[in-house]
C-alpha positions as CSV (number, residue, x, y, z in Angstrom):
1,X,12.7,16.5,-98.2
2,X,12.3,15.3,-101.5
3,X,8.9,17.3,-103.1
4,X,6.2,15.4,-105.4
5,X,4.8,18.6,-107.1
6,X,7.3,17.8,-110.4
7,X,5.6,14.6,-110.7
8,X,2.3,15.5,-110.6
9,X,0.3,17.6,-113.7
10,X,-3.0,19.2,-112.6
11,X,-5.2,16.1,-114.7
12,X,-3.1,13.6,-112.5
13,X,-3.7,15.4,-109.5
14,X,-7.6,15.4,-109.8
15,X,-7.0,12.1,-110.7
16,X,-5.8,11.3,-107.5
17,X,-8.5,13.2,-105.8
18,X,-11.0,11.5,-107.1
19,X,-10.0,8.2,-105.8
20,X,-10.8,9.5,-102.0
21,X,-13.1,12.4,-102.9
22,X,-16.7,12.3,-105.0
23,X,-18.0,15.3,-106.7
24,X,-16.6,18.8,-106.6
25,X,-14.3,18.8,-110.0
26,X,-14.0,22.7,-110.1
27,X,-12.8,22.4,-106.5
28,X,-10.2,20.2,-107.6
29,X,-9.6,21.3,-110.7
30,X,-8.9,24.7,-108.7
31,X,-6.1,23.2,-106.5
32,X,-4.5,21.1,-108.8
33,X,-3.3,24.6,-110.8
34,X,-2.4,25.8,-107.7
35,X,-0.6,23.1,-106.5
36,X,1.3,22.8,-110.3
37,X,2.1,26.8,-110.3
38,X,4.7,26.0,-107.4
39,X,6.4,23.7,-109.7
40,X,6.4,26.1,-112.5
41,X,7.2,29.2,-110.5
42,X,10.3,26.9,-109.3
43,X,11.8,26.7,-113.0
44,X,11.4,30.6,-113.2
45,X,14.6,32.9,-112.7
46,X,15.5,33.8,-108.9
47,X,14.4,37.6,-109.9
48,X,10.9,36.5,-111.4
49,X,10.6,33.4,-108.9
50,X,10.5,35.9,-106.0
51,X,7.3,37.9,-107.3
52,X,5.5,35.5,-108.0
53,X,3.0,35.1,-105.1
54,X,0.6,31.5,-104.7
55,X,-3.3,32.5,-106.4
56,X,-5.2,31.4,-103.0
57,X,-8.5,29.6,-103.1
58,X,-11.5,30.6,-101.2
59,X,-13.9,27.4,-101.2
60,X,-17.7,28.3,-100.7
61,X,-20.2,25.3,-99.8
62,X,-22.3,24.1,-96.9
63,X,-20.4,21.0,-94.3
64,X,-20.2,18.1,-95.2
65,X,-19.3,18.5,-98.8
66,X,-15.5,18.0,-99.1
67,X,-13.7,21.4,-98.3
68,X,-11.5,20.3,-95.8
69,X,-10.9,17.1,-97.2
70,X,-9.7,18.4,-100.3
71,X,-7.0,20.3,-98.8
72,X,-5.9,17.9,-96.5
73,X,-5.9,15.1,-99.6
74,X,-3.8,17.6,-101.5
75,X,-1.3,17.9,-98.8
76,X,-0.8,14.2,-98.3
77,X,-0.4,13.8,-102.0
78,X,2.6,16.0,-102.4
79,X,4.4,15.4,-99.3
80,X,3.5,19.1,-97.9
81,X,3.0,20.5,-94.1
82,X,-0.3,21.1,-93.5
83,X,-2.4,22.9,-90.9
84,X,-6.2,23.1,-90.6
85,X,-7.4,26.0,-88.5
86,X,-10.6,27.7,-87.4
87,X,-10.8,31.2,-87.9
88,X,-12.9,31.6,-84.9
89,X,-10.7,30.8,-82.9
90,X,-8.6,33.6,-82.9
91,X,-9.6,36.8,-81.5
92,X,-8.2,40.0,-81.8
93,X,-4.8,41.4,-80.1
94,X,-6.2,42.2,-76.7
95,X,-8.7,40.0,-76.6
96,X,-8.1,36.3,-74.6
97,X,-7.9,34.2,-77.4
98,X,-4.9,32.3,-79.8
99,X,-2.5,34.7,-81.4
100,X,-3.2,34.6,-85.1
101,X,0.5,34.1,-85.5
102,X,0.5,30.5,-84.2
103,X,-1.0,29.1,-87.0
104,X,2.3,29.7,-88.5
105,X,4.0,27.8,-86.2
106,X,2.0,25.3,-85.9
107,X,2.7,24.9,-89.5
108,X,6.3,24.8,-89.0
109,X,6.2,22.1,-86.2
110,X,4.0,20.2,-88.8
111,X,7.1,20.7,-91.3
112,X,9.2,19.6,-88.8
113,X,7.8,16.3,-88.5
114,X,7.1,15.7,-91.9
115,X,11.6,16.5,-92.4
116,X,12.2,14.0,-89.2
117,X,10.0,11.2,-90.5
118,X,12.2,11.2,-93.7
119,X,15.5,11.5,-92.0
120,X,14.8,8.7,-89.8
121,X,13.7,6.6,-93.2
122,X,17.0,8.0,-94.3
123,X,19.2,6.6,-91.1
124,X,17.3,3.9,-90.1
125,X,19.6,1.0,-91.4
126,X,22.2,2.6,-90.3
127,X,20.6,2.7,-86.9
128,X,19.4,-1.0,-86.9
129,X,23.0,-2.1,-87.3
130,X,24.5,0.0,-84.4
131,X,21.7,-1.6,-82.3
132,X,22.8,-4.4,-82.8
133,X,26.2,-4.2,-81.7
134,X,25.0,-2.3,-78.4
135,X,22.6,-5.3,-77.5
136,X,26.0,-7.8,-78.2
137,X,27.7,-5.6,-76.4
138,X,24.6,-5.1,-73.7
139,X,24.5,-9.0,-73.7
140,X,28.4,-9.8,-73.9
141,X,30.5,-6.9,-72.0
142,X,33.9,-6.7,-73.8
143,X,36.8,-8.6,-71.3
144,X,39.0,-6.2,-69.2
145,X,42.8,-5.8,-69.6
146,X,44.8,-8.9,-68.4
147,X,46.9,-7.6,-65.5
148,X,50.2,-9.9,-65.2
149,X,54.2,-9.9,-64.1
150,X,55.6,-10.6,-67.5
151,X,55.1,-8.3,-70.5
152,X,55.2,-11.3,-72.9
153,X,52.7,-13.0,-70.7
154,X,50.3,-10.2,-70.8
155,X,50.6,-10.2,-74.4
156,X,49.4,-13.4,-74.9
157,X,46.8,-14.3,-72.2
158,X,45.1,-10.6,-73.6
159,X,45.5,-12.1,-77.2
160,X,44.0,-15.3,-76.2
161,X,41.3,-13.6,-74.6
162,X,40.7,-11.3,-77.5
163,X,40.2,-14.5,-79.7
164,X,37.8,-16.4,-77.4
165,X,35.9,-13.2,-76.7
166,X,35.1,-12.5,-80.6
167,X,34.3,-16.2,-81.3
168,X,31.4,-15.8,-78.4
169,X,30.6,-12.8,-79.8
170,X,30.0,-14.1,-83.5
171,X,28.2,-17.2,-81.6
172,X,26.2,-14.8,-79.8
173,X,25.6,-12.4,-82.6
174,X,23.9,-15.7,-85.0
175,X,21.7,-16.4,-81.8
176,X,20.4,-12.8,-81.7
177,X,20.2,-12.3,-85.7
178,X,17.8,-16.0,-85.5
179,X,15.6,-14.4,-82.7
180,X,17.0,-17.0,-79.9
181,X,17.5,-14.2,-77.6
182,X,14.4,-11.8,-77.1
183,X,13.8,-12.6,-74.0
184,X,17.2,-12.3,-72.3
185,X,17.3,-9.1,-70.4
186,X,19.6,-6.4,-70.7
187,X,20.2,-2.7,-68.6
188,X,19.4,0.3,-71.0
189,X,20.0,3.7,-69.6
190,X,16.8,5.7,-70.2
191,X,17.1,9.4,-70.6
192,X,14.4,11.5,-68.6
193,X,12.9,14.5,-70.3
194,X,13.3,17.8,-68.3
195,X,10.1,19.9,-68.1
196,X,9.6,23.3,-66.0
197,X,8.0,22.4,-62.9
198,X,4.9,24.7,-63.5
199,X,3.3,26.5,-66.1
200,X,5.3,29.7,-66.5
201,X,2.8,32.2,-68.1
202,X,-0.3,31.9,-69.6
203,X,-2.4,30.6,-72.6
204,X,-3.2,33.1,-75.5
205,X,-0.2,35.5,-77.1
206,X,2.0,34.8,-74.7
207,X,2.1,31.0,-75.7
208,X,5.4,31.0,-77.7
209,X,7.6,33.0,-74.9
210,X,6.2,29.8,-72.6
211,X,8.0,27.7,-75.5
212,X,11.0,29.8,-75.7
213,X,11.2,29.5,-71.6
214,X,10.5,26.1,-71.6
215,X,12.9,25.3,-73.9
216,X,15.7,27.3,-72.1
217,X,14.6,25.4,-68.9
218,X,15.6,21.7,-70.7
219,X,19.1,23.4,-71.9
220,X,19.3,25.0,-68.4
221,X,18.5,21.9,-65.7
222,X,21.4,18.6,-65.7
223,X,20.2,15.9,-67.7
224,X,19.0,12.9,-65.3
225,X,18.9,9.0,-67.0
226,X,17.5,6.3,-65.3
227,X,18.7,2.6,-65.8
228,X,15.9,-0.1,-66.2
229,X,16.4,-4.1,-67.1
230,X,13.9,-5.1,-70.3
231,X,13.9,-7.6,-72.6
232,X,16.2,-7.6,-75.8
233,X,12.7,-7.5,-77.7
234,X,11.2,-4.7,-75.4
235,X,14.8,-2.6,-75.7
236,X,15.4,-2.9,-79.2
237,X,13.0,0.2,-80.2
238,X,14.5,2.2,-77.2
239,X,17.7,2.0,-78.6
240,X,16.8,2.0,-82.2
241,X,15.3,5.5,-81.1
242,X,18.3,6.8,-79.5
243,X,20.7,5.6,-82.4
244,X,18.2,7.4,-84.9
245,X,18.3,10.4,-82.6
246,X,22.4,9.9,-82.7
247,X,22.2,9.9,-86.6
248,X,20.0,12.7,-87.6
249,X,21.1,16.8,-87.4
250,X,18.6,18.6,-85.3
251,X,19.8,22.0,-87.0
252,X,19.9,21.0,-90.2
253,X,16.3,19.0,-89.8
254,X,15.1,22.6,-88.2
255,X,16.4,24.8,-91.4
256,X,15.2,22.4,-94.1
257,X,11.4,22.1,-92.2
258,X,11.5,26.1,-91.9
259,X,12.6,26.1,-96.4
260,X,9.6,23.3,-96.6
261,X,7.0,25.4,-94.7
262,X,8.4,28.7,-96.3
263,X,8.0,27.0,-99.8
264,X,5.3,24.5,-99.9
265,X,3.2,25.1,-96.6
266,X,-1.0,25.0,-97.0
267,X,-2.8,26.4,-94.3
268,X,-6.5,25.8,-94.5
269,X,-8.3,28.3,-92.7
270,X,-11.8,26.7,-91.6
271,X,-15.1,29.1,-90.7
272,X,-13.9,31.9,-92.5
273,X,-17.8,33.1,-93.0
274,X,-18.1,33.3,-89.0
275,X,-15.6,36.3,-88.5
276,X,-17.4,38.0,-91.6
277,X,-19.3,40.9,-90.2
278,X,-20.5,44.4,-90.9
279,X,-18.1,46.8,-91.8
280,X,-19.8,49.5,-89.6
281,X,-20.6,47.2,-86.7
282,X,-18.5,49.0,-83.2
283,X,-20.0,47.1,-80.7
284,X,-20.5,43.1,-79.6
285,X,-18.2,40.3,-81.1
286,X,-18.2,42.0,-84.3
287,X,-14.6,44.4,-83.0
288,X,-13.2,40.7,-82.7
289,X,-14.4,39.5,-86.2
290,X,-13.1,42.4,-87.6
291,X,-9.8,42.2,-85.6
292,X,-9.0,38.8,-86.6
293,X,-9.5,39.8,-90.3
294,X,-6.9,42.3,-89.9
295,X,-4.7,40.4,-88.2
296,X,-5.3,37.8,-90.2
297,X,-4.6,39.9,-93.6
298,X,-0.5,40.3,-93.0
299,X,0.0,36.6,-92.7
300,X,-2.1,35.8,-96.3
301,X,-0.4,39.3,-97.8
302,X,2.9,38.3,-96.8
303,X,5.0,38.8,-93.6
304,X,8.2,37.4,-91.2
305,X,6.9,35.3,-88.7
306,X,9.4,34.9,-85.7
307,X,9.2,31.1,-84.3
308,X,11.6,29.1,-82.1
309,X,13.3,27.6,-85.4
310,X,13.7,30.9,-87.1
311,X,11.2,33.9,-88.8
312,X,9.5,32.1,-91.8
313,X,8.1,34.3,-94.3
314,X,4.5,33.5,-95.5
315,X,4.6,35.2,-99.2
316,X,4.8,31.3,-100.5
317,X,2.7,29.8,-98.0
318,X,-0.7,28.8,-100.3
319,X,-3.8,29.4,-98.0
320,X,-7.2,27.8,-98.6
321,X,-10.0,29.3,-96.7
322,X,-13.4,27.8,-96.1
323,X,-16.6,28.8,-95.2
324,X,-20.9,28.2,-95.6
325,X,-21.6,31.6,-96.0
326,X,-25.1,30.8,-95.4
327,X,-25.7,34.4,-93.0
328,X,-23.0,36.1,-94.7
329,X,-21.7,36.7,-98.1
330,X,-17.9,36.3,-99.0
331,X,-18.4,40.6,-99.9
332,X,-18.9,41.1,-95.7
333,X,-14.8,40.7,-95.0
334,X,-12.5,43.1,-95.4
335,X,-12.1,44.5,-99.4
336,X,-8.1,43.6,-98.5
337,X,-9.0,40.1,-97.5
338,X,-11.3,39.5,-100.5
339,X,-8.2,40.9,-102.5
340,X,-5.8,37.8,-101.1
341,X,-8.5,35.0,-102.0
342,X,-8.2,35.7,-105.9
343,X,-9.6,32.2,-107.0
344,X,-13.6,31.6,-105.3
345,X,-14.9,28.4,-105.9
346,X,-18.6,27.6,-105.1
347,X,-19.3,24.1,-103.4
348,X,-22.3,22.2,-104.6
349,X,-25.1,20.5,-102.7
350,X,-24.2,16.5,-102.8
351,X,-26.8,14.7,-104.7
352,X,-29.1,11.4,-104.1
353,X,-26.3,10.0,-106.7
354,X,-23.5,11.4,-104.9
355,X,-24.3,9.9,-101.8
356,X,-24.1,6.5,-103.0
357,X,-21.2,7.0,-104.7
358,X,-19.8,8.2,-101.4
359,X,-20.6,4.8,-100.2
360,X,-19.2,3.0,-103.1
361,X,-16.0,4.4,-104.4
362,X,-13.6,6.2,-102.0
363,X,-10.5,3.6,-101.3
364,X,-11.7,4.2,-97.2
365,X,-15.4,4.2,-97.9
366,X,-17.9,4.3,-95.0
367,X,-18.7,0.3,-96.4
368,X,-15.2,-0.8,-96.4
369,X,-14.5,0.8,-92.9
370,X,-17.3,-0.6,-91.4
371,X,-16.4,-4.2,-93.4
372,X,-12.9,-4.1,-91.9
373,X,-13.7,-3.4,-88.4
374,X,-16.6,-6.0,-87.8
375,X,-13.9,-8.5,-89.8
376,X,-11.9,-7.8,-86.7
377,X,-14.6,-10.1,-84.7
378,X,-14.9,-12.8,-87.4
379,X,-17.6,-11.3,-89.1
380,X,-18.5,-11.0,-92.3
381,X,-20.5,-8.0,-93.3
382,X,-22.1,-7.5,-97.0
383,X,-24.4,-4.5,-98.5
384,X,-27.1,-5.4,-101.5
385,X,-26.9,-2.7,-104.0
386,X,-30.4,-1.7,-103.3
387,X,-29.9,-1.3,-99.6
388,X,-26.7,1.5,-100.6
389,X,-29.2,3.0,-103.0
390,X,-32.2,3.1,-100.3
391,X,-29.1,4.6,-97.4
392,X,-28.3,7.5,-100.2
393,X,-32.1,8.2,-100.7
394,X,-32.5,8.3,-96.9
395,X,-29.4,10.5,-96.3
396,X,-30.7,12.7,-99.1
397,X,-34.1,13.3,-98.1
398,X,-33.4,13.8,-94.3
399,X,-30.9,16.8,-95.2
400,X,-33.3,18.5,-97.6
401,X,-36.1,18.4,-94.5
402,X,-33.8,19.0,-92.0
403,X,-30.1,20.5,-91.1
404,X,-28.0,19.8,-94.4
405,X,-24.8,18.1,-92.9
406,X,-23.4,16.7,-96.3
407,X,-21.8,13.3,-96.3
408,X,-21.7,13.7,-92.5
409,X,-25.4,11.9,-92.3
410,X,-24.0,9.2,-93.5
411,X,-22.2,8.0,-90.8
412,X,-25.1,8.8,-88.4
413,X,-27.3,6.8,-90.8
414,X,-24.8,3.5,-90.8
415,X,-24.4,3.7,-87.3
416,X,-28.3,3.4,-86.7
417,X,-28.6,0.8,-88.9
418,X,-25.7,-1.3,-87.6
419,X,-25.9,-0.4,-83.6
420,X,-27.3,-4.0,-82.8
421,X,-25.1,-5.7,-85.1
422,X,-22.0,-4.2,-83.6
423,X,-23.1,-5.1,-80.2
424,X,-23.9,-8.5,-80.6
425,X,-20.8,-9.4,-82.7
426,X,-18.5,-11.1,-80.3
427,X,-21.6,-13.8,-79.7
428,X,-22.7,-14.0,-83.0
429,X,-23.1,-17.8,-84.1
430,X,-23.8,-16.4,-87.5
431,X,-20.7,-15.1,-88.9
432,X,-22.4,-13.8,-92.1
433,X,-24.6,-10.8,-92.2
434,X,-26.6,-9.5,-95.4
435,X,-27.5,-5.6,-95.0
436,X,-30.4,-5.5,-97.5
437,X,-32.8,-3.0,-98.7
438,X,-35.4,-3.9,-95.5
439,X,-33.0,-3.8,-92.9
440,X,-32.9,-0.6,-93.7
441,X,-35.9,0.6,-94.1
442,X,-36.9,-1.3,-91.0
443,X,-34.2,0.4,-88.9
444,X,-34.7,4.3,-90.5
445,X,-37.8,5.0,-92.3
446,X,-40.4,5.2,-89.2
447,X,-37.3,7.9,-88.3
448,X,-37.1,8.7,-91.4
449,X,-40.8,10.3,-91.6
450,X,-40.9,11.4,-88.3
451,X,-39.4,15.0,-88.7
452,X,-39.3,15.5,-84.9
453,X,-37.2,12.3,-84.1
454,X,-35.1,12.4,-88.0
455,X,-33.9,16.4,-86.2
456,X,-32.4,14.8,-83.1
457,X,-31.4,11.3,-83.9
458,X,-30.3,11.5,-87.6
């Protein structure tokens, strides 16, 4: 899969960032090194290449500020399988709970995709034009031998055939290029999926031995197809599938995700604050905080991770942890934990400004999203400047008096304001609607004040 990291320095990276994301430059700042030391480490000797290990990033901030987005931004940018995780989640060996291992593969699976998508961009000409010889061939079965006494005879009448066949075909092949024949029907033979008839084991660590078993059950039971008659514009993207499938190399799709993961895999590990716990603690959940730390501290140091595509080592992987630390501090986890998290970046509190800016700027603001999805029912919906500017100081005020959420009120806060214009869209005579300053107001300040109401409703 081609990578993006060589085209991308570390100012053209935050650049891109800041297109989607407002605020938080050290936190971008902070990936955007990280993300260019893979391309540097890449032009390094094999012998050097293979000790250099990625800096992680421990991001520190309250919700609602960016953290996860950031990652996940960064990951779409280059091209790069990404997994987002909770750490609580996982308990510790022995415990019911997820293994801390599958995070692994579920970044793996995420590669795998990501290698698939671009083989199938890779075949998919290919693929289109083989379809459309099996719907000719679907619509216009080729003629059967010519039996007959005389080998001379034979000769000819099959010639003659031949000639009249491919001449239908060519007509027929013009009809379905010019879209004449999308709703003739055809027979397409359907593959069914074989699938263990129960659920062989449990959830938990025994997850990926279910995989392994149900996996050995498919290559195990006789493949069973089914025939059904559809349309030539219902069967096209059945077949186009099953060519694609045809086209691509499973194993060599498997090995390159399994390189991909191994090489430029982020995992961002979500609620790292909530396993935090006293060192000294021996009873309650704190044995499971303290157990997922340690299990969690091989696969950031560095270990083999056996999956159904291979073991995938982890030295390379870059992990991105996350966490308020409002009731703990980032010194409460394990001194070997700390140790892996090298580069700590503190979060800030978004500001009045920053919350209309939110509304403003982002390609897939909350204004444009909102814009789009009322323009679905005809309507046309416009914000003043004033009434963005009285929805940031609203958003502001209500998280300094109540729960801060981040940018998170702000959808709460839209919603509220536009409830009744959403529901009576579709019977709107007027197809124009101004959201000004007292609309606003008039929908969220009695709320607004009301510290009671603002905890539960906004």
């Amino acid at each position: 899969m081609p990578q993006r990291e060589t085209e991308l320095t570390p100012r053209q990276i935050v650049s891109e960032l800041d297109r989607d994301i407002v605020g938080q430059a050290d936190a971008k700042k902070a990936v955007a090194v990280a993300l260019r030391n893979r391309w540097r480490r890449r032009q390094l000797s094999d012998e050097l290449r293979a000790q250099v290990t990625p800096k992680n990033i421990m991001l520190i901030g309250p919700t609602g500020v960016g953290k996860t987005e950031i990652a996940r931004r960064l990951a779409i940018l280059v091209g790069a399988p990404f997994v987002k995780t909770e750490a609580t989640k996982y308990t510790e060996v022995g415990y019911y709970g997820r293994d801390v291992e599958s995070l692994i593969r579920d970044l793996v699976e995420a590669a795998i995709v990501l290698v698939r998508n671009s083989e199938r961009e890779a075949v998919q000409e290919q693929a289109k034009a083989r379809v459309e010889t099996r719907l000719l061939d679907l619509l216009l079965p080729p003629p059967k031998p010519v039996m007959g006494w005389g080998h001379e005879n034979q000769e000819g009448s099959a010639g003659e055939a031949g000639d009249r066949f491919q001449r239908s075909r060519d007509k027929l092949r013009q009809r379905l290029e010019a879209g004449e024949l999308e709703d003739r029907e055809v027979e397409v033979t359907l593959p069914a999926k074989n699938v263990a008839p129960i659920s062989i084991l449990g959830a938990g660590n025994m997850e990926q031995m279910e995989m392994d078993l149900q996996g050995m059950f498919e290559k195990i039971m006789p493949k069973s197809s089914q025939s059904r008659r559809l349309t030539v514009r219902e069967a096209r993207p059945i077949l186009l599938q099953q060519e694609v499938d045809q086209l691509i190399d499973a194993e060599k799709i498997n090995q390159a995700a399994v390189a991909l993961a191994q090489e430029s895999g982020i995992v961002f590990i979500d609620e790292l604050d909530k396993i935090a716990g006293d060192e000294g603690a021996s009873r309650g959940p704190d044995v499971s905080r303290q157990g997922v730390q340690r299990d969690l501290l091989p696969i950031v140091e560095g270990t083999s991770v056996n999956t159904k595509y291979g073991p995938v080592k982890t030295d390379h992987v870059l992990f991105v942890a996350a966490g308020a630390f409002h009731r703990s501090k980032p010194s409460d986890l394990m001194p070997e934990l700390q140790g892996r998290f090298p580069i700590r970046v503190e979060m800030h509190d978004l500001t009045r400004d920053d919350f209309a800016r939110i509304l403003r700027e982002p390609r897939a603001s909350l204004l444009r999203q909102y814009e789009a999805l009322l323009g679905a029912e005809g309507l046309t919906l416009e914000f003043t400047e004033e009434a963005i500017e009285v929805m940031a100081d609203l958003a502001y005020q209500v998280n300094r008096t109540t729960q801060n959420i981040g940018a998170r009120r702000l959808h709460t806060i839209l919603e509220r304001i536009l409830e009744e214009i959403s529901f009576d869209a579709p019977d709107r005579e007027e197809k124009r609607v101004v959201v000004d300053a007292d609309l606003v107001r008039g929908r969220l300040e009695e709320l607004a004040k009301d510290e009671d109401l603002s905890r539960y409703i906004l």
